[in-house]
C-alpha positions as CSV (number, residue, x, y, z in Angstrom):
1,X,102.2,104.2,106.3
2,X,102.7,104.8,110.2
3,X,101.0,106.3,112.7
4,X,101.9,106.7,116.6
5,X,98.1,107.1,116.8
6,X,96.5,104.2,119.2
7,X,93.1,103.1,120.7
8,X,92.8,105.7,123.6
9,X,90.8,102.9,125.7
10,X,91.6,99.4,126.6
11,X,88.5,96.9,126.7
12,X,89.1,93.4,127.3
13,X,89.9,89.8,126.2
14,X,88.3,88.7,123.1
15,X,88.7,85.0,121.6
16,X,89.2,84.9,117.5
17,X,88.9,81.2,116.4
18,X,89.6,80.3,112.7
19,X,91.3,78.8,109.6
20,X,94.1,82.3,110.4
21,X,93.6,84.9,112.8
22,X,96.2,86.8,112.2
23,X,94.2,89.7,110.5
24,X,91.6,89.6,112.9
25,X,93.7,89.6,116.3
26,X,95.8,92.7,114.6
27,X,91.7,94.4,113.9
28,X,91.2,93.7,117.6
29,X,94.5,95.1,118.8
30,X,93.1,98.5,116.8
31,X,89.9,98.4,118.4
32,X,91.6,98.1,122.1
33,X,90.9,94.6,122.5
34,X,93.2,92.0,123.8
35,X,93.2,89.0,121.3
36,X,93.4,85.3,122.4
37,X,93.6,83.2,119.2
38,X,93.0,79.3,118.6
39,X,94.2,78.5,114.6
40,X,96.0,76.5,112.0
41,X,99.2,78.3,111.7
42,X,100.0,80.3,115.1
43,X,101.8,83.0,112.9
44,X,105.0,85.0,114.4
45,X,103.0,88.2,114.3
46,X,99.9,86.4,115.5
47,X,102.0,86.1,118.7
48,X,103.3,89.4,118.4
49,X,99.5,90.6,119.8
50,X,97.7,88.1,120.6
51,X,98.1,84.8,123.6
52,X,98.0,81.6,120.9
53,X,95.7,78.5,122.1
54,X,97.0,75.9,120.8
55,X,94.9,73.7,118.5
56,X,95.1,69.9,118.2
57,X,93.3,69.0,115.5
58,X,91.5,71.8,114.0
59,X,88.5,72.1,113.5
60,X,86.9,69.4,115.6
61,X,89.3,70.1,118.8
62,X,88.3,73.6,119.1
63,X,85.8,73.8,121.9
64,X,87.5,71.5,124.1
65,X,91.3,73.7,122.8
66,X,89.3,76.7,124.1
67,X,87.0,75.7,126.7
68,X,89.4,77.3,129.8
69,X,90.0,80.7,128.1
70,X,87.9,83.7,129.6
71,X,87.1,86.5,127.5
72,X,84.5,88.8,127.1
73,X,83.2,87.6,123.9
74,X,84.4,85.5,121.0
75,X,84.1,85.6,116.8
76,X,84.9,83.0,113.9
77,X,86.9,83.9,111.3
78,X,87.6,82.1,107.8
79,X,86.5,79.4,106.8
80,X,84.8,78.2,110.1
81,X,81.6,79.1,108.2
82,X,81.6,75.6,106.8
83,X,81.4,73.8,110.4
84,X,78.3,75.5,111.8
85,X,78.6,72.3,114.1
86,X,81.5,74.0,115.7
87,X,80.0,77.3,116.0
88,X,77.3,75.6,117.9
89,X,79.4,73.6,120.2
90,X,81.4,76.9,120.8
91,X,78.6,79.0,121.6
92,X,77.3,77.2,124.8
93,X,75.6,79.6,127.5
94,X,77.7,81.0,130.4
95,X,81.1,80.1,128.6
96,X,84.0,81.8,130.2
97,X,84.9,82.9,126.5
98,X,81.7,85.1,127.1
99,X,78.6,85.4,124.0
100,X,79.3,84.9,120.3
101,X,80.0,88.8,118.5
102,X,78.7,87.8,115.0
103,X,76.0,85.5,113.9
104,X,75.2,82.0,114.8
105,X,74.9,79.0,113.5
106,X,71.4,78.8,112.3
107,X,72.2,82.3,110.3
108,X,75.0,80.3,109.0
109,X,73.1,77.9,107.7
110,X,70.3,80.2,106.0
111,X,73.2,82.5,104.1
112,X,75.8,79.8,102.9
113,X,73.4,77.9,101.2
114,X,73.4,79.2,97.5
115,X,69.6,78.0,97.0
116,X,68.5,80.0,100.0
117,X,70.0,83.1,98.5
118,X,69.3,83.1,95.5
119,X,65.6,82.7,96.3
120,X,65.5,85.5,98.9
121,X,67.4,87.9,96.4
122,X,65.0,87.2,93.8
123,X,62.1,87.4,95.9
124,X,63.5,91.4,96.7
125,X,64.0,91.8,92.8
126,X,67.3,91.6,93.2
127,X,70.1,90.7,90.5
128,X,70.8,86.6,90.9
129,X,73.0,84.2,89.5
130,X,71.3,81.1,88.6
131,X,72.1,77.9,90.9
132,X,71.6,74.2,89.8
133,X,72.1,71.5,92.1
134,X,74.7,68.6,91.7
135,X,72.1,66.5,90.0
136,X,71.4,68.8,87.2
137,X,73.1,68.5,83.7
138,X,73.9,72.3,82.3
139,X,75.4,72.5,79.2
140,X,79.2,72.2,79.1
141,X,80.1,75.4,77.3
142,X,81.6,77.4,79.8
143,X,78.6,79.3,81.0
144,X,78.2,77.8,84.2
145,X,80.9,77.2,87.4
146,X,80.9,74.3,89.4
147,X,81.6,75.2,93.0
148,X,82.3,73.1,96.4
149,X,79.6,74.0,99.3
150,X,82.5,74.2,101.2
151,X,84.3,76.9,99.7
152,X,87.0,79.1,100.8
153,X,89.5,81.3,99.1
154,X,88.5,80.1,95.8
155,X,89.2,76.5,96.5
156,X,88.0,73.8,93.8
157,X,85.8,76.5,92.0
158,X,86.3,76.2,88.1
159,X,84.6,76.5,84.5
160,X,81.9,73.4,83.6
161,X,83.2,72.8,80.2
162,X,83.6,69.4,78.7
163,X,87.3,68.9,80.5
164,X,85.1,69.4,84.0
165,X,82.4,66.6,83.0
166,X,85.4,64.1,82.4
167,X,86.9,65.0,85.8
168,X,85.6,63.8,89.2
169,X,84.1,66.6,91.3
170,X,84.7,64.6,95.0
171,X,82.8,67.0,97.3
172,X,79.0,68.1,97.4
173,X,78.9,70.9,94.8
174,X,76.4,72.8,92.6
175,X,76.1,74.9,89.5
176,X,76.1,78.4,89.7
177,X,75.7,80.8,86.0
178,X,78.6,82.7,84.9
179,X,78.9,86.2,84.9
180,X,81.5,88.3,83.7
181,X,83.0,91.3,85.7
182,X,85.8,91.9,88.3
183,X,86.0,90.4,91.3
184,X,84.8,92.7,94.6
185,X,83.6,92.1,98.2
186,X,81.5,95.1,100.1
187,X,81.6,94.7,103.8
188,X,78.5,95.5,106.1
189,X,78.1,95.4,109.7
190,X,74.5,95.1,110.9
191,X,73.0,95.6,114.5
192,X,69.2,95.7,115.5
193,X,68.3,95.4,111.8
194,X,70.4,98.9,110.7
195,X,72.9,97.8,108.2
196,X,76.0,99.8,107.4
197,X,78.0,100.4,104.3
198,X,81.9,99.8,105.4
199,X,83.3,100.1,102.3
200,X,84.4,97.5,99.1
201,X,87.7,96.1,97.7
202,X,88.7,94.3,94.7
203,X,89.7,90.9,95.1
204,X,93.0,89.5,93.3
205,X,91.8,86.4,91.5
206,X,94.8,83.8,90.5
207,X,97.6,86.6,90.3
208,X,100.7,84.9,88.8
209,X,102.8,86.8,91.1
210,X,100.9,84.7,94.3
211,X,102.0,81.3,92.2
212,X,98.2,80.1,93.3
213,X,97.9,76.6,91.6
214,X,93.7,76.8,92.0
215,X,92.4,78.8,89.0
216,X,89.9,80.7,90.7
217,X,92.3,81.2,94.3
218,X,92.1,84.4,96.5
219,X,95.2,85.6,95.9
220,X,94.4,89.2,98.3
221,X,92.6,92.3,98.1
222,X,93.0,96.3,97.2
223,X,90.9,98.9,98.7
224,X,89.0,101.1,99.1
225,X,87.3,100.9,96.3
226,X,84.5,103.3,97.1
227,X,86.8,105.9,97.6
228,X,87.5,108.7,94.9
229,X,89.4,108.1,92.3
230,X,88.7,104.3,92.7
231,X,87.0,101.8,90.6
232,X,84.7,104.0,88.3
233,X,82.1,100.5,87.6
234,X,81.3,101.4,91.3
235,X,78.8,103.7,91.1
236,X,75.8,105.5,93.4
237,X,73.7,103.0,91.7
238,X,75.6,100.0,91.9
239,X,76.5,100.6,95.8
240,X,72.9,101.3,96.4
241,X,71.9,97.5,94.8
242,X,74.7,96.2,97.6
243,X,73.1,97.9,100.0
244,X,69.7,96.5,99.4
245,X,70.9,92.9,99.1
246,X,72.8,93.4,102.1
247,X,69.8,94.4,103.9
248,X,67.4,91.6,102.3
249,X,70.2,89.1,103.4
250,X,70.9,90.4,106.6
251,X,67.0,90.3,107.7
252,X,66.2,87.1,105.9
253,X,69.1,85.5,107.1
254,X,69.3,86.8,110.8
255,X,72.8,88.2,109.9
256,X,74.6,90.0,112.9
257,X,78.6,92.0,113.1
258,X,80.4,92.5,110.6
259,X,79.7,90.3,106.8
260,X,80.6,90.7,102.7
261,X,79.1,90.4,99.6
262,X,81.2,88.9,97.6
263,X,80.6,90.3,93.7
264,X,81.0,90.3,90.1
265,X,81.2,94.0,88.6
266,X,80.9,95.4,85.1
267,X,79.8,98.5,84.0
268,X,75.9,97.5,83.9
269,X,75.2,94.8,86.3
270,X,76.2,93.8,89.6
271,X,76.5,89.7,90.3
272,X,76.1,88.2,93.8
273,X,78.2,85.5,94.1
274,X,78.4,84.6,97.8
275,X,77.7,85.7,101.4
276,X,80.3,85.9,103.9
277,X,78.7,86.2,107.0
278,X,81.6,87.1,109.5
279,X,84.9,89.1,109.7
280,X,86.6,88.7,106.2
281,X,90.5,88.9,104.9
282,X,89.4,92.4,103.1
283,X,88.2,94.3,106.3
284,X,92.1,95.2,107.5
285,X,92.1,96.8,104.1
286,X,89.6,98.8,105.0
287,X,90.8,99.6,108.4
288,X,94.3,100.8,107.0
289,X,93.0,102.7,104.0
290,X,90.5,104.4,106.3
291,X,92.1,104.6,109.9
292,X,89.0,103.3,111.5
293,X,88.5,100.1,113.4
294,X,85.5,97.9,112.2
295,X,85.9,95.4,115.1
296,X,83.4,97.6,117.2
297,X,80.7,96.9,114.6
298,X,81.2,93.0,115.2
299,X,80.2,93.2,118.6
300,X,77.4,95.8,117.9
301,X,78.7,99.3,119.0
302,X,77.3,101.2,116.6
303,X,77.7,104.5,116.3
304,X,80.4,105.2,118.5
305,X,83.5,103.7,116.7
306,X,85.2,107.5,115.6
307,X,84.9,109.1,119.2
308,X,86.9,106.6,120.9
309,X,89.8,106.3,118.4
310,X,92.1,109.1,117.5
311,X,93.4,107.9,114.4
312,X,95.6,109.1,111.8
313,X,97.0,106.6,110.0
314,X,94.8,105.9,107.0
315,X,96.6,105.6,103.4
316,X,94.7,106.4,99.9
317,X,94.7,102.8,99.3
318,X,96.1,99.8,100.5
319,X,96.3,96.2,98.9
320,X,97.8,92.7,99.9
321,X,98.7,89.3,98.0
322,X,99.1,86.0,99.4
323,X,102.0,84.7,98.3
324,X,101.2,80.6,97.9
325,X,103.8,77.6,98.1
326,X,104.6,75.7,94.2
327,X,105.9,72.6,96.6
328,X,106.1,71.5,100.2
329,X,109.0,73.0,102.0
330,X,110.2,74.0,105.7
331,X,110.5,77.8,106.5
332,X,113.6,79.2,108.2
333,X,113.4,81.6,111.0
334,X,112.0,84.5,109.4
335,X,111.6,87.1,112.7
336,X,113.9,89.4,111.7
337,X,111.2,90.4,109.2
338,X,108.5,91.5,112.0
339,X,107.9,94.8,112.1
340,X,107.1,96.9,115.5
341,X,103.6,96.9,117.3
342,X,102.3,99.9,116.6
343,X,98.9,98.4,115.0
344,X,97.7,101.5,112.5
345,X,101.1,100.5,111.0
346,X,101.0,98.8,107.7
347,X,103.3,95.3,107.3
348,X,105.3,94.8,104.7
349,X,105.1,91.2,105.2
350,X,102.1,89.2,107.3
351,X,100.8,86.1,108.1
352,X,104.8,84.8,108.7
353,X,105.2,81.2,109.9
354,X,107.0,80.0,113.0
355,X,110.3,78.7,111.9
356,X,110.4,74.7,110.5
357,X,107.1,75.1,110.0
358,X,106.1,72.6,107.5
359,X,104.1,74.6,104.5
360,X,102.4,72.1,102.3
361,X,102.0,72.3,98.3
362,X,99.4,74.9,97.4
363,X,99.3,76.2,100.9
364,X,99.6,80.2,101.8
365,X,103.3,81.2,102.5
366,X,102.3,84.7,103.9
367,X,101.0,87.8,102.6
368,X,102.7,90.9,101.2
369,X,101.7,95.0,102.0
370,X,101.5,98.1,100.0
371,X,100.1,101.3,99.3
372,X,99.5,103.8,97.0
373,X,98.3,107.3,95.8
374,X,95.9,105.7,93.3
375,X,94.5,102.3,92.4
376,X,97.1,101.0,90.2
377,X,99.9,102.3,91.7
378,X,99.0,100.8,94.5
379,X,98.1,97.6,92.4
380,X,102.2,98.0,91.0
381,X,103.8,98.0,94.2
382,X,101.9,95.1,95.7
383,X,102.8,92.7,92.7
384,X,106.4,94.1,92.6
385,X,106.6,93.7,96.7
386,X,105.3,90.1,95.9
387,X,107.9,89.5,93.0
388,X,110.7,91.1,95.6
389,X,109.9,88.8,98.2
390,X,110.4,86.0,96.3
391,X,113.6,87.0,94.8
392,X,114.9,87.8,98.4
393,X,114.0,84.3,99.1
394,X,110.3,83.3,100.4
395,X,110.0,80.6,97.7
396,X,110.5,76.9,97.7
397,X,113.0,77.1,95.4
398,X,115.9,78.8,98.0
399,X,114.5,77.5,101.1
400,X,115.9,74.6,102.8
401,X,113.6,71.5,101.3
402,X,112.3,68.4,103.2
């Protein structure tokens, strides 16, 4: 998929601070924005867009890493939700970075804590999964998860069964009920209380062509959903049950931008598993499978994201997997592989590490494009571009080990 289509205006600076911005500063390159970008891995084609901050020790040198940049506005990415402390310290008045696009700290709070939502969901008579907190006993018989209150990408999640009660749990957890279903994230945008439907994907959950060593890891995305011929358990119904939770959560939880439900989806019920209240890895799916720029939303201009953009670059569907590292190695110089600027056009490769970068066991190596007239070809191409990639060499096993 490419387009020579591009944002007919330029606006200004915008910071993008996170766990990888990579995603975010290419959404922000689409919307006319100029990214500056403070993260772990200062990706090759993070620098392709964006000026890179440097970041000492992430997250806790942030706002000092950032405090000279001048901007017009800033946003968090992943997983920055689990230091609201930062987002606070970040979001002092008069910064030079300008306001915070997205919502604050004490939103942050509300949403990502699982008692909180499930309460407000079942106040609306809205579907729930039950939580339990890390003092209770549920039985260990596989119908409950155990999950970190720090979560991200799957990280630590797994099945209570009687293997789970003889195995530490070292973080502050809880117990949330187990549903079945596939694995889906719809992403709203709200601003002065009007909340938009953006559009849904479904979520790769440990893909054995990503090598993810966690058993519940985001391993990527495929999208849109919504769209015809997508995923038929999405109905009118179902979409209109998002919508409402999205609202409840969004006004409850003094949600602002861009944010995702992430869901469980069968044929009958729709699960709520988590809120993610900021710009997520599935909205560049969205973006290239529909040829419109969300980042607008984020910062709250509704209703005038299609007049500015002339943009013909959308696919039928588009899908990425992360491709994770079995053991710790150093990555060669891998720039050859960068594509061209052009931002409506899709990578076959992302998220690419500077060379003799140092990629640690269980880590992300980078992340693999396709598309695709329908869901599962798309679905094919992405899991054979994956298998390619590693057979052309992005694996431990034929790179140059420490």
């Amino acid at each position: 998929m490419d387009s020579q289509s591009v944002p007919q205006q330029r606006r200004g600076r915008v910071l993008i601070v996170g766990g990888s911005t990579r995603a975010a500063a290419w959404s922000a390159v689409r919307a006319g924005w100029q990214p500056i970008c403070a993260d772990l891995f200062a990706d090759l084609d993070t620098h392709q867009v964006a000026q890179v901050i440097p970041v000492r020790d992430y997250p806790r040198s942030l706002p000092d890493d950032v405090a000279s940049v001048e901007a017009e506005g800033w946003f968090y990415t992943g997983a920055l939700e689990n230091h609201p402390e930062i987002i606070e310290q970040l979001a002092q008045p008069n910064a030079s970075y300008g306001p915070l696009w997205g919502t604050t700290a004490a939103g942050l709070r509300l949403v990502r804590d699982p008692f909180w939502l499930a309460a407000t969901l079942r106040s609306a008579d809205l579907p729930v999964l039950d939580v339990e907190p890390e003092t209770a006993t549920p039985p260990a018989d596989g119908t409950w998860m155990q999950k970190p209150f720090a979560s991200a990408g799957g990280r630590a999640i797994r099945v209570w069964d009687k293997f789970a009660t003889e195995t530490p749990f070292a973080e502050p957890h809880y117990f949330q009920r187990r549903a079945a279903g596939e694995s889906c994230s719809a992403v709203f945008c709200v601003e002065s209380q009007e909340v938009e439907w953006l559009g849904a994907s479904q979520q790769f959950i440990n893909l054995a062509a990503s090598h993810a060593a966690m058993p519940f890891a985001y391993c990527g995305s495929i999208g849109l959903i919504d769209k015809p011929n997508g995923l038929d358990a999405l109905t009118n119904a179902t979409r209109h049950t998002l919508t409402r939770m999205a609202e409840t959560v969004a006004q409850a939880g003094f949600l602002r931008g861009l944010f995702s439900i992430d869901f469980l989806l069968d044929r009958e019920h729709v699960w709520p598993t988590e809120i993610n209240p900021r710009y997520t890895a599935s909205v560049e799916i969205l973006e290239l499978s529909n040829g419109r720029p969300l980042l607008p939303t984020h910062r709250g201009h509704v209703g005038h994201r299609n007049r500015e953009f002339a943009v013909n670059a959308a696919a039928p569907f588009v899908a990425k997997v992360i491709l994770y590292a079995p053991q710790r190695f150093t990555t060669p110089d891998l720039s050859h592989i960068l594509l061209g600027t052009s931002p409506w056009q899709m990578p076959i490769l992302a998220d690419i590490p500077a060379p003799g970068a140092i990629i640690e066991a269980e880590w992300p190596i980078c992340t693999v494009f396709a598309d695709g007239q329908s869901l599962g070809e798309c679905r094919d191409r992405v899991i054979q571009q994956a298998l390619k990639m590693r057979r052309l060499g992005l694996t431990p096993e034929s790179l140059s080990t420490d």
